[in-house]
C-alpha positions in Angstrom: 0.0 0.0 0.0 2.9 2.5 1.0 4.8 1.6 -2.2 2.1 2.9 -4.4 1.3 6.2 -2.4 4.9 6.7 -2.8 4.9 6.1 -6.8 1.7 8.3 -7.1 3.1 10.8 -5.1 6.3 11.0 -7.9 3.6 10.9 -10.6 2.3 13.7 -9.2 5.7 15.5 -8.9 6.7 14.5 -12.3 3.4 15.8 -13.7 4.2 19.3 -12.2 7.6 19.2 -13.7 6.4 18.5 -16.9 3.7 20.8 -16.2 6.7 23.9 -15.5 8.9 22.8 -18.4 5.9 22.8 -21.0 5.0 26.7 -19.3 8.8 27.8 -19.8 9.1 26.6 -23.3 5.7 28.5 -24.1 7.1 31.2 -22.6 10.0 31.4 -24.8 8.0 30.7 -27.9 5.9 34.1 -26.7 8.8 36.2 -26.0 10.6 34.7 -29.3 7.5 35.7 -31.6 6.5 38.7 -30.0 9.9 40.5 -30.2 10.3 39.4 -33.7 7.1 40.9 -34.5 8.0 44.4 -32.4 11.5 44.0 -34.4 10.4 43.5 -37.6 7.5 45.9 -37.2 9.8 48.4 -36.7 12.3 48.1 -39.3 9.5 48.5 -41.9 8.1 51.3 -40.1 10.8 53.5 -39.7 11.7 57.4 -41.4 14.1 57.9 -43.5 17.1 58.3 -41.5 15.9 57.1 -38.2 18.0 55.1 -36.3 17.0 51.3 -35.7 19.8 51.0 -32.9 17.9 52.8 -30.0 17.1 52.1 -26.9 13.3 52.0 -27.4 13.8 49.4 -29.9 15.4 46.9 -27.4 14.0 47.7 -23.9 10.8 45.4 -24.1 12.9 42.3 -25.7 15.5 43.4 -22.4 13.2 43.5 -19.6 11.5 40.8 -20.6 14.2 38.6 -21.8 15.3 39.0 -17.5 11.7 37.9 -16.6 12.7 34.8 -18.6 15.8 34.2 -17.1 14.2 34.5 -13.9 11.3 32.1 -15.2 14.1 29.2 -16.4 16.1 29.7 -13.0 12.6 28.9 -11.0 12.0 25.9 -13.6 15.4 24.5 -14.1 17.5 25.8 -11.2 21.1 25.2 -11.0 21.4 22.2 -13.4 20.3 24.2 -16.6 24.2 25.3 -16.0 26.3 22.7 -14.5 23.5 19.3 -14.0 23.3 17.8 -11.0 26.3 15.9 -10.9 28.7 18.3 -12.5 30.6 18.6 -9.5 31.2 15.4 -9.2 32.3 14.9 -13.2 34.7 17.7 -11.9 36.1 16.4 -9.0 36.9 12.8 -11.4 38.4 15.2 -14.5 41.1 16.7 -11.9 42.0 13.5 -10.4 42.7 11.3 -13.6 44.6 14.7 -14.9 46.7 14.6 -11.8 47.3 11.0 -11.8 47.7 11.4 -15.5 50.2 14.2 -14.7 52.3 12.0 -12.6 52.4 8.9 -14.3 53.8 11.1 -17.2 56.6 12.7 -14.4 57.7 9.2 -13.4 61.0 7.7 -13.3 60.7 3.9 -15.4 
């Protein structure tokens, strides 16, 4: 009986977590086609002689593009960077260097 509260109760987690990840990457498909609308809109809609490169014509793709950052940080966390075992993988890649390191140094 407890093994299968236990095995809903990941379903359930894994369910939200897929839940998240399907949110972020709509997200990102939003922000993607909204800017490239604002952008392009723009370009075709400028004066003669008006300047694309402004600040105006970046600040929402900015400001957003942090509330994105902040949105894959609360999905992903750390491991969107390093994984969960990175340190680990590290930790191994320095030791077989070292020991690499001295085998090479050795007297035979």
């Amino acid at each position: 009986m407890e093994n299968s509260f236990e095995e809903r109760e990941r379903l359930e987690r894994a369910k939200k977590k897929v839940k998240s990840i399907k949110g972020f990457y709509r997200h990102l498909t939003v922000y993607l086609f909204v800017n490239a609308f604002i952008l392009i809109s723009r370009a075709i809609g400028m004066e003669p002689g008006e300047d694309f490169w402004r600040w105006g014509t970046f600040s929402t793709a900015l400001f957003w593009g942090m509330g994105l950052l902040l949105h894959a940080a609360s999905v992903f966390g750390t491991t969107i960077f390093f994984g969960s075992d990175w340190e680990e993988r590290k930790l191994n890649e320095i030791l077989e260097k070292n020991k690499k390191a001295k085998k090479e140094n050795r007297w035979e």
